[in-house]
C-alpha positions in Angstrom: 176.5 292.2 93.9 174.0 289.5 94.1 170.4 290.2 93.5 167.8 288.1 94.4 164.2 288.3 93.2 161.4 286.8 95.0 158.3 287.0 93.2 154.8 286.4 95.1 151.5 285.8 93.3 148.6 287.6 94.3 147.5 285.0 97.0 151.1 286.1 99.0 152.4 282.8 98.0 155.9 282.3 96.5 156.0 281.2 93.2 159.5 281.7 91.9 162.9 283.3 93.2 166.2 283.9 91.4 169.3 284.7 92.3 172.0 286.2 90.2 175.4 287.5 90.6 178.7 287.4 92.5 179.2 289.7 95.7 182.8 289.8 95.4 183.1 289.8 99.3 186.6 287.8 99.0 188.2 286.0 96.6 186.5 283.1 95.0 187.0 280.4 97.3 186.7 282.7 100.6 183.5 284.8 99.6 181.4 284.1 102.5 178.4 285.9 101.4 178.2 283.9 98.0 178.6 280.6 99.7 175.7 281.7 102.4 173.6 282.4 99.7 174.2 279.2 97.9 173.6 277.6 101.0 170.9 279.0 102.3 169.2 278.3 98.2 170.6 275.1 97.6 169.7 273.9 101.1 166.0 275.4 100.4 165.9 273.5 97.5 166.5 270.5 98.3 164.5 270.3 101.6 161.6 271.1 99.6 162.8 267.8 97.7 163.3 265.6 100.6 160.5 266.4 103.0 157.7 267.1 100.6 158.3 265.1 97.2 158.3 268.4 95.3 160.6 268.9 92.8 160.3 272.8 91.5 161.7 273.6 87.9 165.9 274.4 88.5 167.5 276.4 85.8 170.9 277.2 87.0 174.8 278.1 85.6 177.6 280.0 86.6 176.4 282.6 89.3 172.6 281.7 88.4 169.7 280.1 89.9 166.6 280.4 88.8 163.5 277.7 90.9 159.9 277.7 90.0 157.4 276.1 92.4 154.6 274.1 90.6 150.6 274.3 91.7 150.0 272.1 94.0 147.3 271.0 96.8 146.7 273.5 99.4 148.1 271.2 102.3 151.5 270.8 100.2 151.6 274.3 98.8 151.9 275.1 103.0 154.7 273.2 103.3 156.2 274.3 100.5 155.9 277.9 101.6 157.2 277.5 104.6 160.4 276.3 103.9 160.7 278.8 101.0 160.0 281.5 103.3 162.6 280.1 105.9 164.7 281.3 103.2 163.5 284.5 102.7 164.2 285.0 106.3 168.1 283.7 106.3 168.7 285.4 103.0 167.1 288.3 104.4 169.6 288.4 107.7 172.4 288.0 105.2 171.5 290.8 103.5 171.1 292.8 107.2 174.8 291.8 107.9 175.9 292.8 104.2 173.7 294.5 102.6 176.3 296.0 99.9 177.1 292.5 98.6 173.5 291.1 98.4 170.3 293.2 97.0 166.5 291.2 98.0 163.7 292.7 95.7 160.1 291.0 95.9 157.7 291.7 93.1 153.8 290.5 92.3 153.7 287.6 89.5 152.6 289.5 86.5 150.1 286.2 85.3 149.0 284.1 87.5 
């Protein structure tokens, strides 16, 4: 199963998600809920890159990803939120369609 975590700091905002885990939908290759996933993520990732200038902190590996959103200025946090919580929303449907291959869990930064 993947599980992805979404953590929010007080304030609502995103400040970190991670996603970890194989769905095992299909064989590697054909497993269309992985390669949503990493699409969706990926895709996040790097329009946050190229529309904003933001670059969050990326740790990633084999069925791991792991992106950190830094402080920033309220009129680029906005942005930044936004397409982070885009997301949310298509990893949210995937989970709708298959729900017993992909787990969404949102928890409250501990320290903000």
């Amino acid at each position: 199963m993947i599980e992805v975590t979404i953590t929010r700091k007080d304030s609502g905002n995103i400040h970190s998600f991670e996603i970890s885990g194989h769905a095992f939908f299909a064989n590697r290759g054909k497993d269309i809920v992985c390669a949503g996933v990493s699409a969706v993520s990926i895709g996040a990732i790097n329009a946050v890159h190229a529309l904003t200038g933001v670059t969050p902190e990326i740790s990633h590996g084999e069925g791991f990803l792991r992106c950190v959103l830094p402080d920033l200025q309220e009129d680029m946090n906005e942005k930044v939120q936004l397409l982070i919580e885009g997301m949310v929303v298509s990893l949210q449907t995937i989970e709708e369609d298959y729900g017993k291959y992909i787990q969404i869990t949102f928890k409250k930064q501990e320290v903000e």
